[in-house]
N, C-alpha and C positions, 0 to 999 in steps of 0.2 A: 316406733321409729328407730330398730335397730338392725341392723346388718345380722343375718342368719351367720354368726361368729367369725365374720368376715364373708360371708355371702352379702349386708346391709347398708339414718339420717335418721327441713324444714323439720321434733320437735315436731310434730302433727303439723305436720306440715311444715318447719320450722315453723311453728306454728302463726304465723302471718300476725306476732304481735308487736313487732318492732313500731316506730316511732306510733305508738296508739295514740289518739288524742280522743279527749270525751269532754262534752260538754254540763252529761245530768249523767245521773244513774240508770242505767240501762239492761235489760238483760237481751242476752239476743240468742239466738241459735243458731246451727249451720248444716247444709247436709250438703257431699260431695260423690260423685263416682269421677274413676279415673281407670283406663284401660290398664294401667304398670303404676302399683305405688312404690314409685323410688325415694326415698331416704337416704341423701345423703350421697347421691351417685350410685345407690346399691337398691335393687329392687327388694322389696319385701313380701312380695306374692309370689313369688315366682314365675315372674314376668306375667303373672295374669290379674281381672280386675281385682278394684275395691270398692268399696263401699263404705262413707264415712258419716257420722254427723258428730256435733256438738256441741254445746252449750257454755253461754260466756256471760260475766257482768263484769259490769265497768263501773266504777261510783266516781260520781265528779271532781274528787279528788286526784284523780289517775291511779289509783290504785284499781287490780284486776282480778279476778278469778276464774278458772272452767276448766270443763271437761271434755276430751275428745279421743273417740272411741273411731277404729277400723278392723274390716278383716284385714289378718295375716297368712303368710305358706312358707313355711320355711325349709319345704322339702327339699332333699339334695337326693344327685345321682352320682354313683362311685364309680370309678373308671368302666366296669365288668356291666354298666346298663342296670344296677341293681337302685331303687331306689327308697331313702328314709323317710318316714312318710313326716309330716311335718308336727314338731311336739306341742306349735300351740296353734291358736286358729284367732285370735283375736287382741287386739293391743288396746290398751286404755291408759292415756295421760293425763296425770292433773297436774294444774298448773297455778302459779298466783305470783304476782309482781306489783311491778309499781314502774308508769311510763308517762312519757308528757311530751311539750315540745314549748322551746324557746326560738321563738322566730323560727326562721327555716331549720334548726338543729331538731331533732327527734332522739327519744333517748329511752332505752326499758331496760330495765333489771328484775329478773325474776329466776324461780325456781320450775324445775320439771321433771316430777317423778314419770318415769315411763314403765308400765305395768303389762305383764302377758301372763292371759291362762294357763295352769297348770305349768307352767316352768317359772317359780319364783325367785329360782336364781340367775334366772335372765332382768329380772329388776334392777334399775339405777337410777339415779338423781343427779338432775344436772344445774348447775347456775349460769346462767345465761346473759350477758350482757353484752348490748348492742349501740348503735349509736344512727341517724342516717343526716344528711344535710342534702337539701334539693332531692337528686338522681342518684345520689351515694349511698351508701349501706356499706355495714360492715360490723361485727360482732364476733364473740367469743363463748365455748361452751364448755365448762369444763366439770370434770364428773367429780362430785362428790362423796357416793360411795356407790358399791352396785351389791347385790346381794350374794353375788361370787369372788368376793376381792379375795387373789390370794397374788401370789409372786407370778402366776403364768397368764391368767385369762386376761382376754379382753373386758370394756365395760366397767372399768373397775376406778377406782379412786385415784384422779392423778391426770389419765387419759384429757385431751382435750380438742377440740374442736373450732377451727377459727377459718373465717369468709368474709369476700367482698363482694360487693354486686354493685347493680347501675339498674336504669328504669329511666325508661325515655314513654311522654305519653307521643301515639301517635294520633292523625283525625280518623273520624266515626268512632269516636270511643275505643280505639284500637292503642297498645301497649307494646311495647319489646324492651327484655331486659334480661340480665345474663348475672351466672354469679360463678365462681370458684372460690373451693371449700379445701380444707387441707383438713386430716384427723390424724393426730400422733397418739400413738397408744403406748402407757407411761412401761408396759411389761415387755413391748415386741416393740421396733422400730423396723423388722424387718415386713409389721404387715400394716404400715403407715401410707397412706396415699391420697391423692388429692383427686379431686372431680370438679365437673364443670357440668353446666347446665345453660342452656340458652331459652326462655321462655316467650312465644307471641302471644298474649291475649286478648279478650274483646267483651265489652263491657255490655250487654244486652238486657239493660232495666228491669222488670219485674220477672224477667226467664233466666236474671244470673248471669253469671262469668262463664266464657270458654276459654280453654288454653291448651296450645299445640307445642309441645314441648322435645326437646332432644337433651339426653345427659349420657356424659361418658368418665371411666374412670381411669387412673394411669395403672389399675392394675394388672397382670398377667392375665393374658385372655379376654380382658373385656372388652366390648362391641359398644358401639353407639345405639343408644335405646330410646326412641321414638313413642311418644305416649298423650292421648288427648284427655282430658279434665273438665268437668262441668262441675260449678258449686254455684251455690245460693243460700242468703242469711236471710233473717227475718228479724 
């Protein structure tokens, strides 16, 4: 879940663990396809699909662990039409916290190493901590070290990441809900910038979640990016 060095975000998704509540110990799985995996306001395919699954437990306590695995494309084209072809082709996050919920408040803290083939100093780790009450959300992410920390690069220790959102259910199991994301990077403030996302989705019982999505970013040149989502847990 990282921006091709400012071509790049939900933390697998942000990884959808904010206010978790658990009752037993559980293990569960997940598998997703999505026309554009955007991260963060930044596509990480290169604007084409993915393909994702992954594996989660929860133990009654609220404490959490998993793993969750997608394609990536981090190809870029340089003014002349020439193109780099992309250095890795796949991302794997592990993650482990501790989440619960006091009445209407929800609340998780955890860790999330983010891992890509063959480019290991594209590696970092983030601490993540969120909060939501009702239709509210909002959290924070902040890097704790990356495997390229030096004084210039992005990804690196320092940098950090913070959002709000809202979530309204609608009827037929239908949903809409929005967030903006702001990410300061502790080396550049020149390539700091914020995104938004508006998400519809619909809840379809034993066929899974759909969701029709638009995200845009305040960067130079970026365009509004329209992208639909099918997931399903077990």
């Amino acid at each position: 879940m990282k921006m091709n060095k400012i071509a790049l975000a939900c933390g697998a998704a942000m990884l959808g663990m904010s206010g978790l509540s658990v009752a037993d110990n559980e293990f569960s799985m997940n598998i997703g396809v999505t026309s554009n995996y955007i991260w963060r306001g930044v596509t990480q395919t290169d604007d084409g699909a993915a393909v994702s699954g992954g594996v989660d437990y929860a133990h009654g306590s609220g404490f959490y662990a998993g793993a969750w695995a997608s394609n990536v494309d981090w190809s870029t084209v340089d003014g002349a039409g020439a193109t780099t072809p992309s250095p890795v082709s796949y991302e794997l996050d592990l993650y482990g916290g501790y989440a619960g919920e006091i009445g209407d408040f929800g609340y998780d803290a955890g860790l999330i190493y983010y891992t890509y083939d063959d480019s290991a100093d594209s590696n970092f780790l983030e601490l993540g901590l969120s909060g939501s009450w009702k239709f509210l959300s909002a959290g924070l992410n902040y890097t704790l070290s990356g495997q390229a920390d030096d004084d210039t690069g992005l990804y690196v220790s320092g940098d950090m990441y913070y959002y709000a959102g809202v979530s309204f259910d609608l009827p037929q199991d239908f949903s809409i809900g929005g967030t903006v994301g702001k990410y300061d990077f502790t080396n550049s403030s020149d390539d700091d910038y914020t995104h938004y996302q508006v998400d519809v989705s619909k809840t379809a019982g034993d066929y899974g979640d759909v969701s029709l999505s638009l995200a845009d970013t305040d960067m130079d040149g970026s365009d509004i990016k329209f992208f639909v989502s099918w997931s399903k847990s077990f």
